[in-house]
N, CA, C and O atoms as a GROMACS GRO file, in nm:
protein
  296
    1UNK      N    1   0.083  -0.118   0.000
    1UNK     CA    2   0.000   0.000   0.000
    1UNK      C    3   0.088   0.125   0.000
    1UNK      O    4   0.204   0.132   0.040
    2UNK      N    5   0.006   0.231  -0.056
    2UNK     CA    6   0.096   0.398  -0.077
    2UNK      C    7   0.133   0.446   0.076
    2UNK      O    8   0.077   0.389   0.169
    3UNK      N    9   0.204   0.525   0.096
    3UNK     CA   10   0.258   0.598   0.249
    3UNK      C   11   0.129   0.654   0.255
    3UNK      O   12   0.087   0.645   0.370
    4UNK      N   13   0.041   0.713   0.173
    4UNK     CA   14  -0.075   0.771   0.221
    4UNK      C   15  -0.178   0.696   0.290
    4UNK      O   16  -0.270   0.740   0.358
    5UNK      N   17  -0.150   0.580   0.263
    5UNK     CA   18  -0.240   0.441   0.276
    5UNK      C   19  -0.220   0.428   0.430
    5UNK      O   20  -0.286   0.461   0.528
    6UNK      N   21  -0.140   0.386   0.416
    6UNK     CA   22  -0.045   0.339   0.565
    6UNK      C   23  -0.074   0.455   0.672
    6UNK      O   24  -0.095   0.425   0.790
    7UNK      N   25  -0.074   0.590   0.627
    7UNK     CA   26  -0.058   0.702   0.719
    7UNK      C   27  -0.261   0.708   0.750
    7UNK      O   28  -0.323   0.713   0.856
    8UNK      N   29  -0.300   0.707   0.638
    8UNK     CA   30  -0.457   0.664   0.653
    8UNK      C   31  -0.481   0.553   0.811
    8UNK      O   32  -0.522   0.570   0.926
    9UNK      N   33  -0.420   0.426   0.720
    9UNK     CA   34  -0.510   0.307   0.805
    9UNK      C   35  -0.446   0.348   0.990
    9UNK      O   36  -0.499   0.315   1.096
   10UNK      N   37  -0.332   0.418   0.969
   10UNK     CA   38  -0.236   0.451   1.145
   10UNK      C   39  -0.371   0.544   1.192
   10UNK      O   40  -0.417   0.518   1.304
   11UNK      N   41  -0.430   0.643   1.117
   11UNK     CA   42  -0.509   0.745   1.158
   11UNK      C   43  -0.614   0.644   1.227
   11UNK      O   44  -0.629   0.631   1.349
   12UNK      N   45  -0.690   0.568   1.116
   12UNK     CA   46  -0.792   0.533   1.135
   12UNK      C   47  -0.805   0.381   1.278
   12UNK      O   48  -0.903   0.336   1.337
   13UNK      N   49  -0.705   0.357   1.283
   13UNK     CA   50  -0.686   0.259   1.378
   13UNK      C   51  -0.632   0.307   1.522
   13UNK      O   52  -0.637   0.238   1.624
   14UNK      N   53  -0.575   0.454   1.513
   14UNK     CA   54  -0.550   0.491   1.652
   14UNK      C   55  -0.697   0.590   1.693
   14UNK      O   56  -0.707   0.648   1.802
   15UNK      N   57  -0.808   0.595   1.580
   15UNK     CA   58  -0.889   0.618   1.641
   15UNK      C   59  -0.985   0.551   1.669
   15UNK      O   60  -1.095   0.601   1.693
   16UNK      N   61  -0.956   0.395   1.673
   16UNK     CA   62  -1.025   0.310   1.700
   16UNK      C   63  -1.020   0.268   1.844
   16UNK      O   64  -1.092   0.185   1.899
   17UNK      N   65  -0.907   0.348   1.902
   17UNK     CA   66  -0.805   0.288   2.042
   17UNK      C   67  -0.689   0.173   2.026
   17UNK      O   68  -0.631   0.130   2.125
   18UNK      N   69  -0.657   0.124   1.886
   18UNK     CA   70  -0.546   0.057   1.898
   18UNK      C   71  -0.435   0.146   1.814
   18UNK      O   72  -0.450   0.220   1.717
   19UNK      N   73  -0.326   0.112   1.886
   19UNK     CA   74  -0.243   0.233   1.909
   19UNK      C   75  -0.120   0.117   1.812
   19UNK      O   76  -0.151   0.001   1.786
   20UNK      N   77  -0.006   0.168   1.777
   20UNK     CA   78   0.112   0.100   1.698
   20UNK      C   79   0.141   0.012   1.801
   20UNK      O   80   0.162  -0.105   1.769
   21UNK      N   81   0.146   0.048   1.936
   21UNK     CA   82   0.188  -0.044   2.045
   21UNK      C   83   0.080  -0.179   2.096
   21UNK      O   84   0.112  -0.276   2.165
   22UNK      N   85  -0.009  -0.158   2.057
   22UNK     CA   86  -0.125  -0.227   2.090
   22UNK      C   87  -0.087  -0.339   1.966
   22UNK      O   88  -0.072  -0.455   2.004
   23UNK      N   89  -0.073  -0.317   1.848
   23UNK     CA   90  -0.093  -0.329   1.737
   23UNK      C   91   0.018  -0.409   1.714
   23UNK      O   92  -0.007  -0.508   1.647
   24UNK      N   93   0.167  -0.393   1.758
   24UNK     CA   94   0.281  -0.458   1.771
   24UNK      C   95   0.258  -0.561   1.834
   24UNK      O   96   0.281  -0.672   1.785
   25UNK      N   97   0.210  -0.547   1.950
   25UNK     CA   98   0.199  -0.663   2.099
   25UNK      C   99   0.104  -0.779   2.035
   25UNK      O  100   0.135  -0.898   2.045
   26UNK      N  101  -0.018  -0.733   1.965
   26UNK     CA  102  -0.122  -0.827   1.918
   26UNK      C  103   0.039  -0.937   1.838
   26UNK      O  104   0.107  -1.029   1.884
   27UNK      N  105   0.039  -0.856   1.693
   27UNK     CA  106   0.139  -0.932   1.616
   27UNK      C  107   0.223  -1.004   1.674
   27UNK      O  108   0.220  -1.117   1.624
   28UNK      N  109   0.298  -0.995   1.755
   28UNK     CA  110   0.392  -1.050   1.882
   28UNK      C  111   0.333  -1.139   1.929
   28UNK      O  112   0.394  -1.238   1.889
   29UNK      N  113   0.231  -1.178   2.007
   29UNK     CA  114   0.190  -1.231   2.014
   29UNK      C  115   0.111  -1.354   1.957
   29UNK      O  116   0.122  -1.466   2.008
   30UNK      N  117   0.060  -1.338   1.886
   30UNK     CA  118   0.034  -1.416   1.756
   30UNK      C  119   0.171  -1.524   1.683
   30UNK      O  120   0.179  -1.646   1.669
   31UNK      N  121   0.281  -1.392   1.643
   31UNK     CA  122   0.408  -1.478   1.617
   31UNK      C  123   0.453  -1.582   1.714
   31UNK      O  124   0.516  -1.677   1.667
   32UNK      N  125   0.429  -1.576   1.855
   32UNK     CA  126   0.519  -1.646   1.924
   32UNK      C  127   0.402  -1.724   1.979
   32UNK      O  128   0.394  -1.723   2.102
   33UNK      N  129   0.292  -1.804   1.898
   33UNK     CA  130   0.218  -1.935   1.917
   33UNK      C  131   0.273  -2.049   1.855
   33UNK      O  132   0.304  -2.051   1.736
   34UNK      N  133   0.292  -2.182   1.964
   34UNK     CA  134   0.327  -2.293   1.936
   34UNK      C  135   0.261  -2.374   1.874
   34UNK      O  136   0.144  -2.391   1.908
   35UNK      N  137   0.317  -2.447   1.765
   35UNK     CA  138   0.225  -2.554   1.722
   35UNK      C  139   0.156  -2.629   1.790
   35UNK      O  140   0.050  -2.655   1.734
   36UNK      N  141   0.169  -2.680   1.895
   36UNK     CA  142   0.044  -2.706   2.006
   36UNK      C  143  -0.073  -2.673   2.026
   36UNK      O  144  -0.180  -2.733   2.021
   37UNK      N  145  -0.029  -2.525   2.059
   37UNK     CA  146  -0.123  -2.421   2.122
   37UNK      C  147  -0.232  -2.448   1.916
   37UNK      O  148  -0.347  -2.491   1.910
   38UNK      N  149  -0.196  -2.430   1.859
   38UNK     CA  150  -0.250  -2.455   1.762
   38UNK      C  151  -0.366  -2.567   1.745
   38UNK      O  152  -0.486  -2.556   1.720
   39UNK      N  153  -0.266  -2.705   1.773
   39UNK     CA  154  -0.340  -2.810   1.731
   39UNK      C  155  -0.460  -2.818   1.819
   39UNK      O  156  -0.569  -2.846   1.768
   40UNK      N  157  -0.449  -2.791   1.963
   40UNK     CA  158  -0.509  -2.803   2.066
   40UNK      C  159  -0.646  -2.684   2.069
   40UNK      O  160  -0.724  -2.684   2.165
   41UNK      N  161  -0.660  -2.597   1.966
   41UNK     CA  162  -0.736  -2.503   1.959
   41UNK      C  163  -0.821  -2.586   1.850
   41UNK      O  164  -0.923  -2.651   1.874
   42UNK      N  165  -0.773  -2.575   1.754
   42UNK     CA  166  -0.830  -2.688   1.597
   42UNK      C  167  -0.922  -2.824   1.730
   42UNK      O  168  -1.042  -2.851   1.733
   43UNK      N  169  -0.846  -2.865   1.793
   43UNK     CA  170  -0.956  -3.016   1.830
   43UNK      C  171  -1.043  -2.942   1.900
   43UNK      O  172  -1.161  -2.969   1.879
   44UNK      N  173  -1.010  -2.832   1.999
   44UNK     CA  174  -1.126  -2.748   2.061
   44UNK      C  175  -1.257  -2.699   1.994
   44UNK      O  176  -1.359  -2.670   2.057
   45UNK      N  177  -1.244  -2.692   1.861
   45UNK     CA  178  -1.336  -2.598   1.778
   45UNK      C  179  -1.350  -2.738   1.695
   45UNK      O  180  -1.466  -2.735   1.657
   46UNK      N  181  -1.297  -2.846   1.653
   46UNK     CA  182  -1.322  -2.945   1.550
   46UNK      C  183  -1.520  -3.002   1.611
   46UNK      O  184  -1.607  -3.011   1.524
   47UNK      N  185  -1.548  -3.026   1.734
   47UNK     CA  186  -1.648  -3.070   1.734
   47UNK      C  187  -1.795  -2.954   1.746
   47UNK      O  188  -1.908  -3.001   1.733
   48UNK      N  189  -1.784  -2.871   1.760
   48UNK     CA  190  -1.862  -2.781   1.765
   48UNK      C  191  -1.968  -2.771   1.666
   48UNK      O  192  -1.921  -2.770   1.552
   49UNK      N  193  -2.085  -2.763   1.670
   49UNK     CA  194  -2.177  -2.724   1.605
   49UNK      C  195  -2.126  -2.612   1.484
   49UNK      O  196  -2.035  -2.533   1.506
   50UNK      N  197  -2.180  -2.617   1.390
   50UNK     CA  198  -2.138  -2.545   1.291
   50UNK      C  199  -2.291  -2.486   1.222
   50UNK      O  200  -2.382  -2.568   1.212
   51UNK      N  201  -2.316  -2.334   1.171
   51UNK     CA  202  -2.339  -2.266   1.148
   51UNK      C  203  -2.282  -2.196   1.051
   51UNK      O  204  -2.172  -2.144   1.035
   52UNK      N  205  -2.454  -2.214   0.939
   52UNK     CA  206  -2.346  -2.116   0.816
   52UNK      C  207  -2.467  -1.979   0.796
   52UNK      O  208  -2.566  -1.985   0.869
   53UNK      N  209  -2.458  -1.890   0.724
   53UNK     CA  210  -2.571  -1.824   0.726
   53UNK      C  211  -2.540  -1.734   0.578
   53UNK      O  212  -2.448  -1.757   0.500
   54UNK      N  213  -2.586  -1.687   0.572
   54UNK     CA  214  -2.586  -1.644   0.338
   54UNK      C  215  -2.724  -1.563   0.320
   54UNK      O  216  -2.836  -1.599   0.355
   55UNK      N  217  -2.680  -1.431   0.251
   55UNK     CA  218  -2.780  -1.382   0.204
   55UNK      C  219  -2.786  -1.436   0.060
   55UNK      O  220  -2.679  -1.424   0.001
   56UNK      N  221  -2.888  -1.494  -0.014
   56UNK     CA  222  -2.881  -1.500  -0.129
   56UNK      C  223  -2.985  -1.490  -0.214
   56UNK      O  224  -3.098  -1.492  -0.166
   57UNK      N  225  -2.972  -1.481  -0.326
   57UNK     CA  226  -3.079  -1.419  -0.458
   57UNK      C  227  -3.203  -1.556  -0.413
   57UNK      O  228  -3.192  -1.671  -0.370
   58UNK      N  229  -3.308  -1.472  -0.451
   58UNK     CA  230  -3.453  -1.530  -0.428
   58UNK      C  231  -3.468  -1.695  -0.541
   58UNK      O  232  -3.532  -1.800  -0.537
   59UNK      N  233  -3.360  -1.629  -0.634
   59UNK     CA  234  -3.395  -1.784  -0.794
   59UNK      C  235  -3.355  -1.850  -0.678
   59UNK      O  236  -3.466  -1.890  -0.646
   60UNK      N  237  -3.280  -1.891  -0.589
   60UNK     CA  238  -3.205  -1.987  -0.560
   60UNK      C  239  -3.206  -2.040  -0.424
   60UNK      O  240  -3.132  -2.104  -0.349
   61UNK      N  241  -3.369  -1.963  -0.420
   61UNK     CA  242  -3.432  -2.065  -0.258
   61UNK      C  243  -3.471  -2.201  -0.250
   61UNK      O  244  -3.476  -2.263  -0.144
   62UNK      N  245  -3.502  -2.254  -0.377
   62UNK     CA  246  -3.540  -2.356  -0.350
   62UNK      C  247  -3.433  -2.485  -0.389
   62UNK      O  248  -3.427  -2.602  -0.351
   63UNK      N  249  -3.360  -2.411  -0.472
   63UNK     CA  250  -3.176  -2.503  -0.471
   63UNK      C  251  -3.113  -2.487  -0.320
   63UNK      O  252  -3.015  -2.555  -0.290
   64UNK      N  253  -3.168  -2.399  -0.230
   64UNK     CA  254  -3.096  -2.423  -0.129
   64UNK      C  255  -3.156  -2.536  -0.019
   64UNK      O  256  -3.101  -2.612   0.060
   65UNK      N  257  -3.294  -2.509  -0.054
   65UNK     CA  258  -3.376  -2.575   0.044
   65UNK      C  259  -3.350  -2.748   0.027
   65UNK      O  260  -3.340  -2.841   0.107
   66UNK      N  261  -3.345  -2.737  -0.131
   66UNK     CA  262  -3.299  -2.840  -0.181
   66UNK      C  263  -3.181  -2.958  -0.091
   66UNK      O  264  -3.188  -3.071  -0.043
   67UNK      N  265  -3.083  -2.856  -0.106
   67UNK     CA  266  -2.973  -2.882  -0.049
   67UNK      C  267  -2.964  -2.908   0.104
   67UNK      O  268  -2.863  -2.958   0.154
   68UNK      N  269  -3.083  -2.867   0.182
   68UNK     CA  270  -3.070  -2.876   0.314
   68UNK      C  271  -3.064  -2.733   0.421
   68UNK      O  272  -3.037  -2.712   0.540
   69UNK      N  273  -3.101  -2.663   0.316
   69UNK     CA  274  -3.078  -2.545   0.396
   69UNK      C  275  -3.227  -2.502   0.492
   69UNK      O  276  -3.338  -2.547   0.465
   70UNK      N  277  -3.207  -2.434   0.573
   70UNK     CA  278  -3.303  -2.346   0.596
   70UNK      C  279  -3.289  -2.223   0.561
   70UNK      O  280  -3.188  -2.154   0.575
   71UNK      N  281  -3.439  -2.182   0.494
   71UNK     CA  282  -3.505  -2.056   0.439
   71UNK      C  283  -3.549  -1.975   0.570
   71UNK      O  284  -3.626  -2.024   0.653
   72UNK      N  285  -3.500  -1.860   0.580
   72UNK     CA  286  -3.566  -1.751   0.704
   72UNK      C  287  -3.539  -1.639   0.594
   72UNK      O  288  -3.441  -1.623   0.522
   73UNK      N  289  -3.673  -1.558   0.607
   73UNK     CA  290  -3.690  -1.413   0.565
   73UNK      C  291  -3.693  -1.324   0.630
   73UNK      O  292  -3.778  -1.314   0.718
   74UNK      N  293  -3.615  -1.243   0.610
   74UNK     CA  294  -3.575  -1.120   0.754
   74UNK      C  295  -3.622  -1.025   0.661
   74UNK      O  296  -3.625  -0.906   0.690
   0.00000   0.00000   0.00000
């Protein structure tokens, strides 16, 4: 991205409350996860109920329903 870009997204993210330092520490953090800590998150979340949800064009309610979906109209 352009320096204007960069000087943009710094604006727009320290007025979000995360600050370069906030923003470093996250990354840092993140970098220094073990493959463990990994695998052990993946089996945590592997059995969980799963949830999908999609806005989609009206032709293609009944290919979904088809498929197993549920239809809700909001």
């Amino acid at each position: 991205s352009s320096p204007a870009g960069e000087a943009f997204k710094d604006y727009r993210l320290n007025l979000e409350g995360k600050s370069q330092k906030d923003r470093s520490a996250y990354r840092n953090n993140i970098l220094e996860i073990k493959t463990d800590e990994i695998i052990e998150a993946a089996k945590s979340l592997k059995d969980r109920k799963k949830s999908v949800f999609s806005i989609i064009n009206p032709n293609f309610e009944k290919t979904a329903q088809e498929n197993g979906f549920q239809i809700r109209k909001i």
